[in-house]
DSSP file (Angstrom, degrees, kcal/mol; ACC not computed):
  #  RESIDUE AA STRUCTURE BP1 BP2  ACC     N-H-->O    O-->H-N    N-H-->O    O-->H-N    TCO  KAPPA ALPHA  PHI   PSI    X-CA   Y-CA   Z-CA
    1    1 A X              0   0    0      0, 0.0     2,-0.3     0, 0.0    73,-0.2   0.000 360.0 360.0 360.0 178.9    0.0    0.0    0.0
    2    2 A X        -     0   0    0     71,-0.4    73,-2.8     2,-0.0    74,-1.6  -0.905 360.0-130.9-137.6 147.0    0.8    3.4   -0.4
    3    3 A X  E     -a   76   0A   0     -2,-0.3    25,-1.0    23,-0.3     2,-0.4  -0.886  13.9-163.0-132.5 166.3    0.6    6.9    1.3
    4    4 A X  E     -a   77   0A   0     72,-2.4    74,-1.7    -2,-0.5     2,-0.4  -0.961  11.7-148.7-136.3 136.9   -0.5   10.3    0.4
    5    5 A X  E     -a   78   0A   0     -2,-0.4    25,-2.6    72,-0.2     2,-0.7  -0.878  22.5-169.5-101.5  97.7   -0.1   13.6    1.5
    6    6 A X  E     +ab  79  30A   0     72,-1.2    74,-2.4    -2,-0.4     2,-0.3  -0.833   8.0 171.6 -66.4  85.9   -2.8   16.1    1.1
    7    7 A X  E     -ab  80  31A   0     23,-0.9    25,-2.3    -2,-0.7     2,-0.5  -0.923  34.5-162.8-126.2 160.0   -3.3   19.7    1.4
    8    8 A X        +     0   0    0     72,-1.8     2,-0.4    -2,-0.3    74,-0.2  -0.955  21.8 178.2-119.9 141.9   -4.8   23.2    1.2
    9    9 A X        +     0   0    0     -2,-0.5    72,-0.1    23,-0.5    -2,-0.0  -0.996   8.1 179.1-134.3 117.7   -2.6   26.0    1.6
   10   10 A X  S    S+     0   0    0     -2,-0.4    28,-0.1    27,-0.1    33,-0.1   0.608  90.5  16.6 -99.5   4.0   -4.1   29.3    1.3
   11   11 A X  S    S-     0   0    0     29,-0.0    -2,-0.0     0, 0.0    29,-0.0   0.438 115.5-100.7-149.5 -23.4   -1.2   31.7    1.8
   12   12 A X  S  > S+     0   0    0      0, 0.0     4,-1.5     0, 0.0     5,-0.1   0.356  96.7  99.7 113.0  13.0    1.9   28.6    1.1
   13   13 A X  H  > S+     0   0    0      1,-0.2     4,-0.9     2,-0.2    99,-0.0   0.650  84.4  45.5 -95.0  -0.7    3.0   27.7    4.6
   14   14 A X  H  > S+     0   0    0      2,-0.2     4,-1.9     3,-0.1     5,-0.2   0.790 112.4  55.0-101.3 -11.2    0.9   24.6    4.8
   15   15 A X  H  > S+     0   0    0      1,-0.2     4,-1.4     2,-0.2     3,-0.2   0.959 108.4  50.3 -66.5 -64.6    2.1   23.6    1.1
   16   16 A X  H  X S+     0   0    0     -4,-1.5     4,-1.0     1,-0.2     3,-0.5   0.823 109.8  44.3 -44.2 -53.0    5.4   23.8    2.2
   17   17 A X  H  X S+     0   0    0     -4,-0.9     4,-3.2     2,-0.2     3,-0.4   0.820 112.4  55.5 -29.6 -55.4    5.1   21.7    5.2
   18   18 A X  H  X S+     0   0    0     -4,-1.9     4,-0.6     1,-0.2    -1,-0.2   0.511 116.3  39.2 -79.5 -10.7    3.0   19.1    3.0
   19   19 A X  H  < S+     0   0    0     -4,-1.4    -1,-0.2    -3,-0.5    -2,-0.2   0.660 108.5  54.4-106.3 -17.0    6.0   19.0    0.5
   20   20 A X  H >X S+     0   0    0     -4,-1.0     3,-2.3    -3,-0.4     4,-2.1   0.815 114.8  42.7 -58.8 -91.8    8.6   19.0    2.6
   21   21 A X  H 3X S+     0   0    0     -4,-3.2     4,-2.1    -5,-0.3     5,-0.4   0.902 107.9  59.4 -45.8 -49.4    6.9   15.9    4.5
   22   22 A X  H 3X>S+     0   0    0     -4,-0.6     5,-2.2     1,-0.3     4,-0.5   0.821 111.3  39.8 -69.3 -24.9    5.9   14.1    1.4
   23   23 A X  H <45S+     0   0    0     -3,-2.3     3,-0.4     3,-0.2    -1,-0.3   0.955 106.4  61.7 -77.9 -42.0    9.7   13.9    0.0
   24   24 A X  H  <5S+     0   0    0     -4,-2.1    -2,-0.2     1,-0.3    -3,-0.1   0.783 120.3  26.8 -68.5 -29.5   11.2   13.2    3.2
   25   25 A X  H  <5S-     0   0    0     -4,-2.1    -1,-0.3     2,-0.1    -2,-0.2   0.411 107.6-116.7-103.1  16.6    9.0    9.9    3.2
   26   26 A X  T  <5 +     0   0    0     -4,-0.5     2,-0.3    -3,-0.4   -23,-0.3   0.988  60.8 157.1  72.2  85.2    8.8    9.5   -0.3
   27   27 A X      < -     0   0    0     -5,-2.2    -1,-0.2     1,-0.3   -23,-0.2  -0.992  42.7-109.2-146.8 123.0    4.8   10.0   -0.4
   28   28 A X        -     0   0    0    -25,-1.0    -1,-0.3    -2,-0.3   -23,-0.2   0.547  38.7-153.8 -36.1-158.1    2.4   11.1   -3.2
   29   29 A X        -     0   0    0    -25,-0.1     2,-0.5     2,-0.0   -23,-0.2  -0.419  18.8-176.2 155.0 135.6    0.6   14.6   -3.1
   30   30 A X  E     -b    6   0A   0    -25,-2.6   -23,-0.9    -2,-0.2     2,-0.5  -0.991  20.9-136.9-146.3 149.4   -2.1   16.4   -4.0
   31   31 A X  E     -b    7   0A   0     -2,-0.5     2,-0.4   -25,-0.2   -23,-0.2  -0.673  15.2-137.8-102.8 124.9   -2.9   19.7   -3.7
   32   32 A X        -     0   0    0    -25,-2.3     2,-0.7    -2,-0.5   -23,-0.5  -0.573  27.3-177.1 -83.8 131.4   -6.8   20.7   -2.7
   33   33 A X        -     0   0    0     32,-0.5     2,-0.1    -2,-0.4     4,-0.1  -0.809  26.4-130.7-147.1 116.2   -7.7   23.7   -4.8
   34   34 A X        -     0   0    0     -2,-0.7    30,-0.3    30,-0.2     3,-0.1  -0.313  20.1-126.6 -68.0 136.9  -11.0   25.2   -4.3
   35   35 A X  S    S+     0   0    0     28,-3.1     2,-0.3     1,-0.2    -1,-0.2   0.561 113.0  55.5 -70.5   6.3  -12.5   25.6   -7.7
   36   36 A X  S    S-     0   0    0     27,-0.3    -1,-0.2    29,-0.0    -2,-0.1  -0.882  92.8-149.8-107.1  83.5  -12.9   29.3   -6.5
   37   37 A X        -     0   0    0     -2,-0.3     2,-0.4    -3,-0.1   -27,-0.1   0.194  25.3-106.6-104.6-168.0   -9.3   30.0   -5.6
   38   38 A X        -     0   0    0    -28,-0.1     2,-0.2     1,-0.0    -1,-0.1  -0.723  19.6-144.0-134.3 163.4   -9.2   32.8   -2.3
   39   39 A X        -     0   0    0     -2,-0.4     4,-0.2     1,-0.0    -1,-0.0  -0.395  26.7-112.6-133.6 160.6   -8.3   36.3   -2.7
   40   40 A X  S >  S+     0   0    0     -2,-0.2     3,-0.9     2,-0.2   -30,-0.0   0.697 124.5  59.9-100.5 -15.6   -6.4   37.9    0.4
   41   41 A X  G >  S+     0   0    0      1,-0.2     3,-0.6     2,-0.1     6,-0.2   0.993  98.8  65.6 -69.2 -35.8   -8.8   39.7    1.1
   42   42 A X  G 3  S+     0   0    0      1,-0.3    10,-1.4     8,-0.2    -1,-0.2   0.397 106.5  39.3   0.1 -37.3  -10.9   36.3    1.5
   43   43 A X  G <  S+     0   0    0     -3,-0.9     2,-1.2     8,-0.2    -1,-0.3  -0.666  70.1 135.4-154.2  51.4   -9.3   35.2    4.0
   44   44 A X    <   -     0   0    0     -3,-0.6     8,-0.2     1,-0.1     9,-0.2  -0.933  39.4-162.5-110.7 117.2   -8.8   38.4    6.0
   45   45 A X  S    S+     0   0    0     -2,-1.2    -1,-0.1     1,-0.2    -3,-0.1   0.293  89.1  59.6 -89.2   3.3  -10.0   36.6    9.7
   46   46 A X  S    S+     0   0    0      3,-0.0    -1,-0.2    -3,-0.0     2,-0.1   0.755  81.6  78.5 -80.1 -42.3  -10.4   40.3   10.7
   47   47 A X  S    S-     0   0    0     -6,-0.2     3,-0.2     1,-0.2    -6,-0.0  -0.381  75.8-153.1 -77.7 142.7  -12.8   41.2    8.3
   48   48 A X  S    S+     0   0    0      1,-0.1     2,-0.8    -2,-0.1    -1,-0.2   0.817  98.3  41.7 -94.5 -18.2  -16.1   39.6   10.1
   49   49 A X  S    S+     0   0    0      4,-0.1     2,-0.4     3,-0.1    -1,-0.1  -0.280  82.2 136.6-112.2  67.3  -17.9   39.2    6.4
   50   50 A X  S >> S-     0   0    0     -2,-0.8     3,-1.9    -3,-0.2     4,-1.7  -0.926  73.3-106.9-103.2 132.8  -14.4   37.9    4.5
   51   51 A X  H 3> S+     0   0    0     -2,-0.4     4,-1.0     1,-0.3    -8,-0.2   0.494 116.4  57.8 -76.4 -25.7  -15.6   34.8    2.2
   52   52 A X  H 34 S+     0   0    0    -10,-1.4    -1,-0.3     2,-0.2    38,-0.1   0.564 101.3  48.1-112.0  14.1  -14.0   32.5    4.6
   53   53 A X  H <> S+     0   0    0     -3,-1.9     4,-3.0    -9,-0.2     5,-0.3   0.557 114.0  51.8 -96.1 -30.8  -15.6   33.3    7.7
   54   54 A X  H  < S+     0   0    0     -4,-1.7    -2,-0.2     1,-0.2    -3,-0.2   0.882 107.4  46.6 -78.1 -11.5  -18.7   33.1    6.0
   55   55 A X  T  X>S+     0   0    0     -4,-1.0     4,-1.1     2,-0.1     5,-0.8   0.798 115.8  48.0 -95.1 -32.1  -18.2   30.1    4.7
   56   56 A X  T >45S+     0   0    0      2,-0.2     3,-0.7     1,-0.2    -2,-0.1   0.990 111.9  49.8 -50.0 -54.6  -16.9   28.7    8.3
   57   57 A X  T 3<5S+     0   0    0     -4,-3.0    -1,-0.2     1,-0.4    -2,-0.1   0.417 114.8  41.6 -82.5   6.2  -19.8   30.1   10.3
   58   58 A X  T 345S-     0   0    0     -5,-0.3    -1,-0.4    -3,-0.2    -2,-0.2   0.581 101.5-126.1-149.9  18.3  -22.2   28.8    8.1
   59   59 A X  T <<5 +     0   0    0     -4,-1.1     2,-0.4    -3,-0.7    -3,-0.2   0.864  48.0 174.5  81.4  77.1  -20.8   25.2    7.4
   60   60 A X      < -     0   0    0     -5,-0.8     2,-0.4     0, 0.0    -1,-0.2  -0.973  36.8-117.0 -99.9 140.3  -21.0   25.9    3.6
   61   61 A X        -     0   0    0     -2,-0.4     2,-0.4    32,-0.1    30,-0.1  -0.730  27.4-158.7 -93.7 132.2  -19.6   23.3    1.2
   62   62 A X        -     0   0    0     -2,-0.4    32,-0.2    28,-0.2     2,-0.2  -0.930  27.8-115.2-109.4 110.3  -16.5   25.1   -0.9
   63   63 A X        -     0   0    0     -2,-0.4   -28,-3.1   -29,-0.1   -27,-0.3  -0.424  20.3-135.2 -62.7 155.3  -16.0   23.1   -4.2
   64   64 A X        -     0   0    0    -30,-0.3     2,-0.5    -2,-0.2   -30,-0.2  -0.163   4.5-146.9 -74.6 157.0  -12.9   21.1   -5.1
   65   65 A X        +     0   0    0      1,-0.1   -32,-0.5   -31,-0.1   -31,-0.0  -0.975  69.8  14.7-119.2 151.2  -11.2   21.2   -8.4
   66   66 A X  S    S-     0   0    0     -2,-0.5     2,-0.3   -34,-0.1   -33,-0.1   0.095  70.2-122.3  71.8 159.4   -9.6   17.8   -9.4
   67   67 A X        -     0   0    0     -3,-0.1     2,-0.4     0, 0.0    28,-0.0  -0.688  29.7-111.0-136.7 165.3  -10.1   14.0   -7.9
   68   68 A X    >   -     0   0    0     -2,-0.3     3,-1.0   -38,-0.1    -2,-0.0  -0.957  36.6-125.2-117.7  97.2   -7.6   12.2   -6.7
   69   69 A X  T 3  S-     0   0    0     -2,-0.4    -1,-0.0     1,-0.2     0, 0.0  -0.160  88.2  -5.6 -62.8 158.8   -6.8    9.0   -9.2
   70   70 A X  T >  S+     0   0    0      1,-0.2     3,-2.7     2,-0.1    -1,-0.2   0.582  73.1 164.7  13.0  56.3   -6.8    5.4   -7.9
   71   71 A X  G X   +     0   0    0     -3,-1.0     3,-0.8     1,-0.3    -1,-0.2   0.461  68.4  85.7 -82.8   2.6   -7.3    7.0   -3.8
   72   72 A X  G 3  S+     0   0    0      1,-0.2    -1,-0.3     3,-0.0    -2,-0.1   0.868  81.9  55.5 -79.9 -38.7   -8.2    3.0   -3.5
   73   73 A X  G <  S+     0   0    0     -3,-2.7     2,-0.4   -72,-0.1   -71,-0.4   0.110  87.7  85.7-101.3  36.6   -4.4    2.3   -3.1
   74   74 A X    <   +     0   0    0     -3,-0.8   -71,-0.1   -73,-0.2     3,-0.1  -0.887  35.5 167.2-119.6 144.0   -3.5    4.4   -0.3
   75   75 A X        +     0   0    0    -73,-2.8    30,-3.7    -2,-0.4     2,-0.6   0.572  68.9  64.5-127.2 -19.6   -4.0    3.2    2.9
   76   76 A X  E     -ac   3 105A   0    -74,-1.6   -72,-2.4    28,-0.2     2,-0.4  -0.871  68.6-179.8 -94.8 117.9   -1.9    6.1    4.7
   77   77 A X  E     -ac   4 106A   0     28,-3.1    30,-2.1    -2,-0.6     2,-0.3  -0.967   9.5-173.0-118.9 132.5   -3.5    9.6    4.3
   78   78 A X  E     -ac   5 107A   0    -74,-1.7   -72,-1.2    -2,-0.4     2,-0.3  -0.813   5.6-162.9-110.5-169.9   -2.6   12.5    5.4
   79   79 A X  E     -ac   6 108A   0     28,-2.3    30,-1.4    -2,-0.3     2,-0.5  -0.869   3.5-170.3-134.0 109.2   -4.2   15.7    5.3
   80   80 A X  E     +ac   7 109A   0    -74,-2.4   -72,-1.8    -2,-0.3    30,-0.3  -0.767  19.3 138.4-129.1 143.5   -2.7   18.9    5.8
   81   81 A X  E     - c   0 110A   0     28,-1.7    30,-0.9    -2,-0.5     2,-0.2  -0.804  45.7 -95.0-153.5 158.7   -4.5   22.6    6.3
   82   82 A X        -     0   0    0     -2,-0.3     7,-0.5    28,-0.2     2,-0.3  -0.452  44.7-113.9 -78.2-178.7   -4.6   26.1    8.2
   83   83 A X  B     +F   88   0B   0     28,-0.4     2,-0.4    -2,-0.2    30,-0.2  -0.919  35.1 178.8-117.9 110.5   -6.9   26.5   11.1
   84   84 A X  S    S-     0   0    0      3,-2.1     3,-0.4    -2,-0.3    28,-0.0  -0.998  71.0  -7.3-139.0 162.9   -9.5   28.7   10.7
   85   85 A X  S    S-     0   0    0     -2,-0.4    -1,-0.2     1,-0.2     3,-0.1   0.940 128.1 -63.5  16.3  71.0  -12.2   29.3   13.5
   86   86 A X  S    S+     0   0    0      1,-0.1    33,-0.5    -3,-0.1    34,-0.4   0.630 123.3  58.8  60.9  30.0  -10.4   26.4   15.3
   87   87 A X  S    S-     0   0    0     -3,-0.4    -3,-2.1    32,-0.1     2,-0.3  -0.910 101.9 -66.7-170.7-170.7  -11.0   23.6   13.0
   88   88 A X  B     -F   83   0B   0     -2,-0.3    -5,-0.2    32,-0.2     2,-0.1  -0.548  59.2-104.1 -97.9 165.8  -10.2   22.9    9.5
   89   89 A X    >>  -     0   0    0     -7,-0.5     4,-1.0    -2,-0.3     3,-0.8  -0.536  42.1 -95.1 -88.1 165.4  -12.1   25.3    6.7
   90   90 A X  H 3> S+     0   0    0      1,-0.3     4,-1.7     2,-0.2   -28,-0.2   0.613 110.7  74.1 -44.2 -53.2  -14.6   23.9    4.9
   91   91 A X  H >> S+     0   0    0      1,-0.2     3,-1.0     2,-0.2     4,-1.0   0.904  98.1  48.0 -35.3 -61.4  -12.8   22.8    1.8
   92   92 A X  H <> S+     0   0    0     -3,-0.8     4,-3.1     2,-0.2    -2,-0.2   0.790 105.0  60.7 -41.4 -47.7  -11.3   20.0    3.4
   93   93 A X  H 3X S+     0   0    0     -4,-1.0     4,-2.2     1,-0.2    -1,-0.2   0.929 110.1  40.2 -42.2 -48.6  -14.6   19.2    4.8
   94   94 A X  H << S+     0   0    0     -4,-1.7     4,-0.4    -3,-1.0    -2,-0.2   0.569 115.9  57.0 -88.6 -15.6  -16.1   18.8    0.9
   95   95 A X  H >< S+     0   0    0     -4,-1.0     3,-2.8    -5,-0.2    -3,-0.2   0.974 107.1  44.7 -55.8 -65.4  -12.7   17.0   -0.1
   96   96 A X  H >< S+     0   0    0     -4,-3.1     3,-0.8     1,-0.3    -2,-0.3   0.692 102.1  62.5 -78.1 -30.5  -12.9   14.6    2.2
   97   97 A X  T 3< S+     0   0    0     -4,-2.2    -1,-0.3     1,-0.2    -2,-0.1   0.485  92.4  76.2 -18.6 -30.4  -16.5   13.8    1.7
   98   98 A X  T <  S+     0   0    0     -3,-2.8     2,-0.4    -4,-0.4    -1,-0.2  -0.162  92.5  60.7 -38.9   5.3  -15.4   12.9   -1.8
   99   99 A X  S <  S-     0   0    0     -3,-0.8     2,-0.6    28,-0.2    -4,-0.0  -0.984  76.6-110.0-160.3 130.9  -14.0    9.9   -0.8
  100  100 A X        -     0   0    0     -2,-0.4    30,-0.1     1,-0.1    29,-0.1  -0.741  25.4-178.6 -64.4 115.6  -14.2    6.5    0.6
  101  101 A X    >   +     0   0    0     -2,-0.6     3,-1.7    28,-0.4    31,-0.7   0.113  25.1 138.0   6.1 -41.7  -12.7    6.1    3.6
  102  102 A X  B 3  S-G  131   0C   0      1,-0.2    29,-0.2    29,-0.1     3,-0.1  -0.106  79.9  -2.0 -58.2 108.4  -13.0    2.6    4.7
  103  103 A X  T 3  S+     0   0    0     27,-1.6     2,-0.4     1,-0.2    -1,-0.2   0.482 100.7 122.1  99.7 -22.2   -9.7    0.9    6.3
  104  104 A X    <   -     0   0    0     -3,-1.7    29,-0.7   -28,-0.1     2,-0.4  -0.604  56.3-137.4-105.7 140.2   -7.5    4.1    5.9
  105  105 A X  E     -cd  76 133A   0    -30,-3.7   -28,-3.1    -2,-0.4     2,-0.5  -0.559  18.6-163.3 -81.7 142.9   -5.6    6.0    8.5
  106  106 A X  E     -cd  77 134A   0     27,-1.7    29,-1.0    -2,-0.4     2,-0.4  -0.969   7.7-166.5-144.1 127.5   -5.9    9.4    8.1
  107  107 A X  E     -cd  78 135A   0    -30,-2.1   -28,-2.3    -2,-0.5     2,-0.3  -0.955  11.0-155.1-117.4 128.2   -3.4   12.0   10.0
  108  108 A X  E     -c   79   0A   0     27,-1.9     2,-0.2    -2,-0.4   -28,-0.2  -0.725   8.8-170.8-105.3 159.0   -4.4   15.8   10.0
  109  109 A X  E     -c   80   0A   0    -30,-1.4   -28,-1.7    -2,-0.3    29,-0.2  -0.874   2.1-164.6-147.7 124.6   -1.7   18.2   10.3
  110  110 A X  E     -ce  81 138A   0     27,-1.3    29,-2.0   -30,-0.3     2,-0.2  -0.521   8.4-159.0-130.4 138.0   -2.5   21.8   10.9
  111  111 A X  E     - e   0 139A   0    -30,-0.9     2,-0.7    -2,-0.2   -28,-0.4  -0.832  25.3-178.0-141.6 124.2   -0.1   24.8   10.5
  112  112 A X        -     0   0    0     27,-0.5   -28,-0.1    -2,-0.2     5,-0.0  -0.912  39.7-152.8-120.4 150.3   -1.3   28.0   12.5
  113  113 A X  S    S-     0   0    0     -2,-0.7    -1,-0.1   -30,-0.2     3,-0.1   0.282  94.6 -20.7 -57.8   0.3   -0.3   31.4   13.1
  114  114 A X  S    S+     0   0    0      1,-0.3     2,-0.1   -31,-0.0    -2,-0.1   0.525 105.6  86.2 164.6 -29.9   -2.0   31.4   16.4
  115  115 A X        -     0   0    0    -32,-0.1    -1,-0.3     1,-0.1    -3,-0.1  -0.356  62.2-109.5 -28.0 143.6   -4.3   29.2   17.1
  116  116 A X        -     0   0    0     -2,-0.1    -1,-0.1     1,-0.1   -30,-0.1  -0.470  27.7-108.5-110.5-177.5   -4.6   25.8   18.5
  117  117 A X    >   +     0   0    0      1,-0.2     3,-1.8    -2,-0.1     4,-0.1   0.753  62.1 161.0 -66.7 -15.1   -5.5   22.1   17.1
  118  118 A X  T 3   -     0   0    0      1,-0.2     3,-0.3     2,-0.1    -1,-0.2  -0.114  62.2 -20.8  37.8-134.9   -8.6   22.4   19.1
  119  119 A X  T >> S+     0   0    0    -33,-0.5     3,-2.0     1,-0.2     4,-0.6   0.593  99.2 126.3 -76.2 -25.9  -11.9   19.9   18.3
  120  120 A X  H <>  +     0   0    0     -3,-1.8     4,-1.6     1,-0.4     5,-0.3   0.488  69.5  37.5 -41.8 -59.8  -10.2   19.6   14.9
  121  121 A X  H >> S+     0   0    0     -3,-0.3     4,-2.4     2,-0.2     3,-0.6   0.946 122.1  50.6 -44.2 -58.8  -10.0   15.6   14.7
  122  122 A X  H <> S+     0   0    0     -3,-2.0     4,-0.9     1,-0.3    -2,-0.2   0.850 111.0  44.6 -53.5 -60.5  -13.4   15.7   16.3
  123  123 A X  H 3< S+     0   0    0     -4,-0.6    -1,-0.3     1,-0.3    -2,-0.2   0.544 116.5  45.3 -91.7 -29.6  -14.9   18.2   13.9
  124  124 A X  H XX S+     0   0    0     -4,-1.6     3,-1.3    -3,-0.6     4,-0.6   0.650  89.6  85.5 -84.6 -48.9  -13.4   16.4   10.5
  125  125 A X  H >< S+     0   0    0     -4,-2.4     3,-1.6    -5,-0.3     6,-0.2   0.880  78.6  55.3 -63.7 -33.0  -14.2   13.0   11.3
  126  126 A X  G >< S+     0   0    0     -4,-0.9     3,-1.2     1,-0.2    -1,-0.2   0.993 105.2  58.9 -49.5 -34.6  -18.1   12.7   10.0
  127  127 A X  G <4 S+     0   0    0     -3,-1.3   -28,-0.2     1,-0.2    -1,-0.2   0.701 108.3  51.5 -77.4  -5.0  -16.7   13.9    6.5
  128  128 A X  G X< S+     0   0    0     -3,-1.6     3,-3.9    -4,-0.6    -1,-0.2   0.031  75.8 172.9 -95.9  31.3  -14.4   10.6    6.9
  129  129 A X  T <   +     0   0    0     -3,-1.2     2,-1.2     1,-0.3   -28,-0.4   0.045  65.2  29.3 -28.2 169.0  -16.7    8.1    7.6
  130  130 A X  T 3  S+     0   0    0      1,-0.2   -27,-1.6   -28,-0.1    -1,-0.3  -0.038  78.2 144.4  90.7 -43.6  -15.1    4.9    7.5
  131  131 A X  B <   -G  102   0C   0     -3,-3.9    -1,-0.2    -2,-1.2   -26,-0.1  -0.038  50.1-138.4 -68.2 116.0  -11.4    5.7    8.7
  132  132 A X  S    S-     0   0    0    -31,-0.7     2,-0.3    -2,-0.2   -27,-0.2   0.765  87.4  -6.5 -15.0 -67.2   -9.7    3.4   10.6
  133  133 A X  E     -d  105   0A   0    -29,-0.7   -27,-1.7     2,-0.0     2,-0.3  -0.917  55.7-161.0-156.2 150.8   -8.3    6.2   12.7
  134  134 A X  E     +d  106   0A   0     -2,-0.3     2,-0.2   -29,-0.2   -27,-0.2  -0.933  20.0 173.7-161.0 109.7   -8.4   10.3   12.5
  135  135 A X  E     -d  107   0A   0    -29,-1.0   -27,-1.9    -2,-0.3     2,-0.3  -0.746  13.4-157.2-129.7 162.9   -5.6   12.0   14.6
  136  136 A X        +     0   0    0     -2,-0.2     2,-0.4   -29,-0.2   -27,-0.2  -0.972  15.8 168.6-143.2 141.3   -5.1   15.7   14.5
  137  137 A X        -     0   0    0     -2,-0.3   -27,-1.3   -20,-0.0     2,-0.4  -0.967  29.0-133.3-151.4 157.2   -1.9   17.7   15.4
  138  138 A X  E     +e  110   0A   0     -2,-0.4     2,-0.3   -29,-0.2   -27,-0.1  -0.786  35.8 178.4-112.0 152.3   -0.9   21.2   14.8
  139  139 A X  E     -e  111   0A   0    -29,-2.0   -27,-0.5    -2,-0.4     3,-0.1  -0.820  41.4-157.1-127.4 173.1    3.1   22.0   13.2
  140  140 A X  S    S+     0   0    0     -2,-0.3     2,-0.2     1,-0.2    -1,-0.1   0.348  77.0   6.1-120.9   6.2    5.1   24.1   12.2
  141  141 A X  S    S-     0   0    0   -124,-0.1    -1,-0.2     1,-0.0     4,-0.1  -0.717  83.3 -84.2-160.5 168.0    7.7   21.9    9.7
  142  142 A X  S >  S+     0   0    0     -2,-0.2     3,-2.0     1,-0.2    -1,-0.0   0.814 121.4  61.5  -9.2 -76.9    8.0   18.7    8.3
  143  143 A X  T 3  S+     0   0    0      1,-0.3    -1,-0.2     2,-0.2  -126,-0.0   0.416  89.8  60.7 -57.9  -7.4    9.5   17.5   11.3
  144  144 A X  T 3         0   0    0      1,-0.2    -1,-0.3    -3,-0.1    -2,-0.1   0.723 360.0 360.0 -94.7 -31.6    6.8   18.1   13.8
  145  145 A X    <         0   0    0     -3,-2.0    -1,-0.2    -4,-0.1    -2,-0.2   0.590 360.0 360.0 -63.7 360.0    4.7   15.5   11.3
C-alpha cells in the first residue's frame, strides 16, 4: 500500500510543510484547490464578512477542483491545512466527503499562526466516515509531522 499527502494552503505555509513531508518519506501529493481560488482579502480573519468566515460560520460546502486517481491504493492519508475558526475550513470538509474512507488512517496536520488544534479531529471526522483512525496535530515543519 501506499501513502499520500494532502493539502490546502491558502497563503503557502501549509504547502510547504505538506511537501517538505511528502519527500522526506517519499509519499504522493495532491494539492486541494477550491474551484474558487481565495483572494487575500478572502481570507482576511479580521474582516467579520471575509468569504472564509462566511463560509466557516455557516458550514457551507466550498468546491474542489480535481479527484484524486486510484485514492483505492492508499492506505496512509494524510491531510494537511490552516486552522481557521479552530477547525479545518470547509474545503477540506467537501474533499474529504469525496471519498471512501474505509480501512485508511488518516493523519491531519494543521499549521497555524495562532491558534490551536482544538476539536479539529473531532470536527473532520463525520466527513471521513469509515477511517480506521483520524488524529489531528498542529506544526510548524515537516519534522513536527
Amino acid at each position: 500500500m501506499a501513502t499520500l499527502i494532502t493539502y490546502f494552503s491558502a497563503e503557502g505555509t501549509t504547502a510547504k510543510v505538506a511537501k517538505d513531508y511528502a519527500q522526506s518519506i517519499n509519499a504522493d501529493v495532491f494539492e486541494i484547490v477550491p474551484k474558487e481560488p481565495y483572494t487575500k482579502a478572502d481570507i482576511n480573519y479580521i474582516n467579520p464578512i471575509s468569504r472564509c468566515n462566511r463560509e466557516q460560520l455557516g458550514g457551507r460546502d466550498v468546491p474542489v477542483e480535481g479527484s484524486i486517481e486510484n485514492f483505492d491504493k492508499y492506505d496512509t492519508v494524510y491531510i494537511g491545512f490552516p486552522i481557521w475558526y479552530g477547525q479545518a475550513p470547509r474545503v477540506i470538509h467537501t474533499f474529504a466527503r469525496g471519498y471512501d474512507w474505509t480501512g485508511k488512517m488518516v493523519h491531519l496536520f494543521a499549521t497555524s499562526g495562532g491558534s490551536g488544534i482544538g476539536k479539529t479531529a473531532e470536527k473532520l471526522s463525520p466527513s471521513l466516515e469509515g477511517a480506521l483512525s483520524v488524529d489531528a496535530k498542529l506544526v510548524h515543519n515537516a519534522g513536527e509531522i
